[in-house]
C-alpha positions in Angstrom: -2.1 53.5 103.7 0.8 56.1 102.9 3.8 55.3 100.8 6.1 54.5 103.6 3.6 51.7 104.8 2.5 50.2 101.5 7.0 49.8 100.2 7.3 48.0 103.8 4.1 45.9 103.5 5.5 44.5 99.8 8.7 44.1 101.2 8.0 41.8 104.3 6.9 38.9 101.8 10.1 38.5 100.5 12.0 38.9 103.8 10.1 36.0 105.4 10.4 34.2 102.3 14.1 34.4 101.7 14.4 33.6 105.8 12.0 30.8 105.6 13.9 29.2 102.1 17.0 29.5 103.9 15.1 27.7 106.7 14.4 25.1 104.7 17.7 24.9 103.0 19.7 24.6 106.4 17.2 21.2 107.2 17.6 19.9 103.5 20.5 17.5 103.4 20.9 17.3 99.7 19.9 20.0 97.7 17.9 19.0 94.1 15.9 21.1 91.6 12.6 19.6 92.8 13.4 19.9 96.9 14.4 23.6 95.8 11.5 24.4 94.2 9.2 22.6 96.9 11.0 24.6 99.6 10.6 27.8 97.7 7.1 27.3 97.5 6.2 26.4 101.0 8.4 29.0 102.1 6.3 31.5 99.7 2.6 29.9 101.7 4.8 30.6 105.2 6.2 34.1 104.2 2.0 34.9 103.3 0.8 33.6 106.3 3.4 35.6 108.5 2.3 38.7 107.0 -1.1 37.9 107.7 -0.9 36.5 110.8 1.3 39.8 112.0 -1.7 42.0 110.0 -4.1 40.2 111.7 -2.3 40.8 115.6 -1.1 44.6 115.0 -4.6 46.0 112.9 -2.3 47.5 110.3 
């Protein structure tokens, strides 16, 4: 892995994580500490798995 590759690879996590949050925050009716937190976690397990799954389809 070059430079180039490994910056992208640690930025996708938080790109699918801040997408996926805002997911979340869009099907949240009313917005509390613990539902943000609850979100922001399960949106953390989905952005991992994305990566994953998209490592796991492309070999890279």
């Amino acid at each position: 892995m070059n430079r180039r590759t490994t910056l992208l690879a640690v930025a996708e996590v938080p790109l699918w994580w801040a997408a996926l949050t805002a997911l979340w925050l869009v099907f949240v009716t009313t917005v509390d500490p613990l539902e943000l937190a609850v979100g922001a976690g399960a949106a953390l397990l989905g952005a991992l798995a994305a990566r994953a799954a998209r490592r796991a389809v492309t070999g890279r």
